[in-house]
ZADO-1210 file (C-alpha; in nm, 4 decimals, padded with zeros to 6 digits):
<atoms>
<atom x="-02.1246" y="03.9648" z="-04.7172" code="UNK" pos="1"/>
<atom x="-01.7692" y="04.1280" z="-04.6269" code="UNK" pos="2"/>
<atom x="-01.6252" y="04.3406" z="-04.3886" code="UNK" pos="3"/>
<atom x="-01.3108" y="04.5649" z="-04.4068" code="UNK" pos="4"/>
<atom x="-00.9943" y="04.5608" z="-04.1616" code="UNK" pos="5"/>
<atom x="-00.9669" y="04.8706" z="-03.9640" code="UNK" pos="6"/>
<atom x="-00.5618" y="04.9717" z="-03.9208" code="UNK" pos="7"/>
<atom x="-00.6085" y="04.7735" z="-03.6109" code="UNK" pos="8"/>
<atom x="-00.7283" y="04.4200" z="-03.7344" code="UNK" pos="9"/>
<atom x="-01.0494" y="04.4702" z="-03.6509" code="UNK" pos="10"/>
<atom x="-01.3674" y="04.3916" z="-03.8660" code="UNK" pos="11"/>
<atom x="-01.7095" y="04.4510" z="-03.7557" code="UNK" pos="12"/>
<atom x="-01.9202" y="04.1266" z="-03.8236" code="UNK" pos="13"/>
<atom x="-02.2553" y="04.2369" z="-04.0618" code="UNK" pos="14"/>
<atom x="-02.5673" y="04.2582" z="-03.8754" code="UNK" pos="15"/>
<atom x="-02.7287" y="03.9701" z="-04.0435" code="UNK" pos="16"/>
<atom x="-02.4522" y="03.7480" z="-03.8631" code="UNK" pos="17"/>
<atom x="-02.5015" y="03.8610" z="-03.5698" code="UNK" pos="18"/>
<atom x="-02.8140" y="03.8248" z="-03.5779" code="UNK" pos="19"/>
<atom x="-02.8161" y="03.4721" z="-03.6897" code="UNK" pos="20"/>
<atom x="-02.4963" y="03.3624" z="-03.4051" code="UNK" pos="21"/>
<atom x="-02.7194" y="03.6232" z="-03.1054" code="UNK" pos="22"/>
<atom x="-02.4829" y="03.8088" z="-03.0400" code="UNK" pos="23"/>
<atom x="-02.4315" y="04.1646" z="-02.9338" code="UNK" pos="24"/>
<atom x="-02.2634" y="04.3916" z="-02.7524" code="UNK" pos="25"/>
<atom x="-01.9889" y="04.2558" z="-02.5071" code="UNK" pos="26"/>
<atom x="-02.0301" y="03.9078" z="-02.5940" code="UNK" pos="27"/>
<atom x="-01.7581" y="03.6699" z="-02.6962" code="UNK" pos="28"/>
<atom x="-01.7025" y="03.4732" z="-02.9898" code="UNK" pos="29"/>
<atom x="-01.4370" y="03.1924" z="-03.0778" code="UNK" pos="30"/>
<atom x="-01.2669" y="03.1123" z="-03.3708" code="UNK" pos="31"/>
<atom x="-01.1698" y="02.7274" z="-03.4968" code="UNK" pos="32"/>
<atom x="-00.9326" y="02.7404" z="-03.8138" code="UNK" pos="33"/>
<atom x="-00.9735" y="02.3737" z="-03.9902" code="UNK" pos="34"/>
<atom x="-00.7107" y="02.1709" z="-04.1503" code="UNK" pos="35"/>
<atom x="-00.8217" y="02.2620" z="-04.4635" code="UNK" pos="36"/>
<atom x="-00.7987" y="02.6551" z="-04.3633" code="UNK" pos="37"/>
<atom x="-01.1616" y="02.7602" z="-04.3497" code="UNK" pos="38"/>
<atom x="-01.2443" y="02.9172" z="-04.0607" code="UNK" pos="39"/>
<atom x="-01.5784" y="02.9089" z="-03.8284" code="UNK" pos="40"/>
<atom x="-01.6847" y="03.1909" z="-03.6021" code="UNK" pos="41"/>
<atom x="-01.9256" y="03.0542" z="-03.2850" code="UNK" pos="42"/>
<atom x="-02.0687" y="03.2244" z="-03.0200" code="UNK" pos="43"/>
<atom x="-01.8925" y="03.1310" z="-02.6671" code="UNK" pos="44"/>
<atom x="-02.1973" y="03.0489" z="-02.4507" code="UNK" pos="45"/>
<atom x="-02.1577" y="03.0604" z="-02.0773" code="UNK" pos="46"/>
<atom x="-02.2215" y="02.7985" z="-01.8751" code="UNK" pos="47"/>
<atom x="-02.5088" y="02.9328" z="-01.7062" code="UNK" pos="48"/>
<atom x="-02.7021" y="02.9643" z="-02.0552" code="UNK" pos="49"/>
<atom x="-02.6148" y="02.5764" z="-02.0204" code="UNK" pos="50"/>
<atom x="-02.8153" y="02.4730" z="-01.7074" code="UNK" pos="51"/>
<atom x="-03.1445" y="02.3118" z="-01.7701" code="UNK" pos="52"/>
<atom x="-03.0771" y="02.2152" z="-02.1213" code="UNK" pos="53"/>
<atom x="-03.0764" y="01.8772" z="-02.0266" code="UNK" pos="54"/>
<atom x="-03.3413" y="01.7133" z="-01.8099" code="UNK" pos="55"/>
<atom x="-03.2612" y="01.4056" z="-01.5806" code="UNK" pos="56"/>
<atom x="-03.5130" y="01.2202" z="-01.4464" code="UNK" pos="57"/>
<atom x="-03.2992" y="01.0128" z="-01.2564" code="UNK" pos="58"/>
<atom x="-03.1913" y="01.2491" z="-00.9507" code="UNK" pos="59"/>
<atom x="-02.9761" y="00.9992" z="-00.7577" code="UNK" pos="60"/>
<atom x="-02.5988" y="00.8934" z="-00.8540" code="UNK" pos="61"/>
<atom x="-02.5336" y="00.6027" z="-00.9919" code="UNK" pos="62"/>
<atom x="-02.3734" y="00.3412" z="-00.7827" code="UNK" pos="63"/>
<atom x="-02.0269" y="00.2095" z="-00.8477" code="UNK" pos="64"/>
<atom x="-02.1563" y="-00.0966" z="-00.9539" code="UNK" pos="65"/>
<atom x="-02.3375" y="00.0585" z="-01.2135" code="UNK" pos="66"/>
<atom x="-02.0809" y="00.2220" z="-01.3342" code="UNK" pos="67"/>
<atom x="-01.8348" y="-00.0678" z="-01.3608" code="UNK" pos="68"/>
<atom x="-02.1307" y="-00.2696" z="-01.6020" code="UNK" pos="69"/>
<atom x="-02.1786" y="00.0643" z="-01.8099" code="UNK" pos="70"/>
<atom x="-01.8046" y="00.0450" z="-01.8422" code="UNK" pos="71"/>
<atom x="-01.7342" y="-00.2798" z="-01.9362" code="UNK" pos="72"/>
<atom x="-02.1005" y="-00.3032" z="-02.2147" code="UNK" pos="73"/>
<atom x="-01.9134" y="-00.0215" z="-02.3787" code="UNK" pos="74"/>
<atom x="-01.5824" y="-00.1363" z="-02.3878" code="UNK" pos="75"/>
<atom x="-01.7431" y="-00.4449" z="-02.5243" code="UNK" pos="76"/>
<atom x="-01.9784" y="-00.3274" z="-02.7173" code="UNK" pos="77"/>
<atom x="-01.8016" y="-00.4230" z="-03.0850" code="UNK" pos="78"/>
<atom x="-01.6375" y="-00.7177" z="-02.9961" code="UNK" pos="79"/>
<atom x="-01.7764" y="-01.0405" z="-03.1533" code="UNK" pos="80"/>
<atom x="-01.7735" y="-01.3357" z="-02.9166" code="UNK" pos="81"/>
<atom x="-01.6105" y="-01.6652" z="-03.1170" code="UNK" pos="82"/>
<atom x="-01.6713" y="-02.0616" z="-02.9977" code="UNK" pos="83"/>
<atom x="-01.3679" y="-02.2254" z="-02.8341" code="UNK" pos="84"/>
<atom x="-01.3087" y="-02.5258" z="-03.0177" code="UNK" pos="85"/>
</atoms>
Protein backbone atom coordinates (compact mmCIF):
# COMPACT_ATOMS: atom_id res chain seq x y z
CA UNK A 1 0.00 0.00 0.00
CA UNK A 2 1.18 3.80 -0.56
CA UNK A 3 0.00 7.06 -0.07
CA UNK A 4 0.94 10.38 -1.82
CA UNK A 5 2.25 13.75 -0.11
CA UNK A 6 -0.17 16.51 -0.44
CA UNK A 7 1.90 20.11 -1.03
CA UNK A 8 1.57 20.20 2.66
CA UNK A 9 3.31 16.91 3.91
CA UNK A 10 0.43 15.30 4.53
CA UNK A 11 -0.50 11.62 3.56
CA UNK A 12 -3.69 10.04 4.34
CA UNK A 13 -2.97 6.52 5.94
CA UNK A 14 -5.07 3.61 3.65
CA UNK A 15 -8.11 2.40 5.25
CA UNK A 16 -6.87 -1.05 5.79
CA UNK A 17 -4.30 0.59 8.34
CA UNK A 18 -6.45 2.22 10.02
CA UNK A 19 -8.40 -0.22 10.43
CA UNK A 20 -5.87 -2.61 11.67
CA UNK A 21 -4.07 0.41 14.34
CA UNK A 22 -8.35 1.63 15.31
CA UNK A 23 -8.05 4.58 14.52
CA UNK A 24 -10.22 7.32 13.17
CA UNK A 25 -11.09 10.56 13.10
CA UNK A 26 -9.30 12.95 15.64
CA UNK A 27 -7.17 10.42 17.09
CA UNK A 28 -3.44 10.60 17.50
CA UNK A 29 -0.75 8.57 16.32
CA UNK A 30 3.14 8.55 17.11
CA UNK A 31 5.94 7.95 15.14
CA UNK A 32 9.41 6.01 16.39
CA UNK A 33 12.22 6.25 13.61
CA UNK A 34 14.80 3.20 14.46
CA UNK A 35 18.48 3.23 14.21
CA UNK A 36 18.36 1.44 11.26
CA UNK A 37 15.79 4.15 9.66
CA UNK A 38 12.56 2.20 9.43
CA UNK A 39 9.92 3.81 10.83
CA UNK A 40 6.73 2.51 12.99
CA UNK A 41 3.42 4.31 13.16
CA UNK A 42 1.33 3.39 16.70
CA UNK A 43 -1.72 4.53 17.88
CA UNK A 44 -1.28 6.95 21.10
CA UNK A 45 -3.77 5.39 23.56
CA UNK A 46 -4.99 7.50 26.41
CA UNK A 47 -4.66 6.63 29.65
CA UNK A 48 -8.13 6.10 30.41
CA UNK A 49 -8.33 3.25 27.60
CA UNK A 50 -5.53 1.99 30.16
CA UNK A 51 -7.53 1.51 33.42
CA UNK A 52 -8.64 -1.96 34.17
CA UNK A 53 -6.24 -3.65 31.91
CA UNK A 54 -4.58 -4.98 34.71
CA UNK A 55 -6.30 -6.69 37.63
CA UNK A 56 -4.78 -6.65 41.24
CA UNK A 57 -5.96 -8.77 43.63
CA UNK A 58 -3.94 -7.46 46.22
CA UNK A 59 -5.78 -4.00 47.12
CA UNK A 60 -3.51 -2.88 49.99
CA UNK A 61 0.14 -1.23 49.56
CA UNK A 62 2.87 -2.95 50.18
CA UNK A 63 4.76 -2.21 53.29
CA UNK A 64 8.23 -0.76 53.29
CA UNK A 65 9.56 -3.79 54.41
CA UNK A 66 8.36 -5.48 51.56
CA UNK A 67 9.65 -3.38 49.41
CA UNK A 68 13.21 -3.29 50.75
CA UNK A 69 13.27 -7.58 50.30
CA UNK A 70 11.74 -7.15 46.67
CA UNK A 71 14.61 -4.76 46.23
CA UNK A 72 17.40 -6.42 47.39
CA UNK A 73 16.04 -10.45 45.62
CA UNK A 74 16.30 -8.42 42.47
CA UNK A 75 19.35 -6.73 42.83
CA UNK A 76 20.59 -10.13 43.74
CA UNK A 77 18.98 -12.09 41.69
CA UNK A 78 22.21 -13.08 39.21
CA UNK A 79 24.78 -13.06 41.57
CA UNK A 80 26.34 -16.48 42.39
CA UNK A 81 27.21 -16.89 46.04
CA UNK A 82 31.10 -18.42 46.32
CA UNK A 83 32.58 -20.37 49.71
CA UNK A 84 35.07 -18.32 51.75
CA UNK A 85 37.99 -20.35 52.07
Amino acid sequence: MESALTAKGQATIPKPIREHLGVGPGDRIKFFVHPDGTVVILPKISTSTLKGMISSRRRKAPSIEEMRNAVVTGATAGIRRTKRP
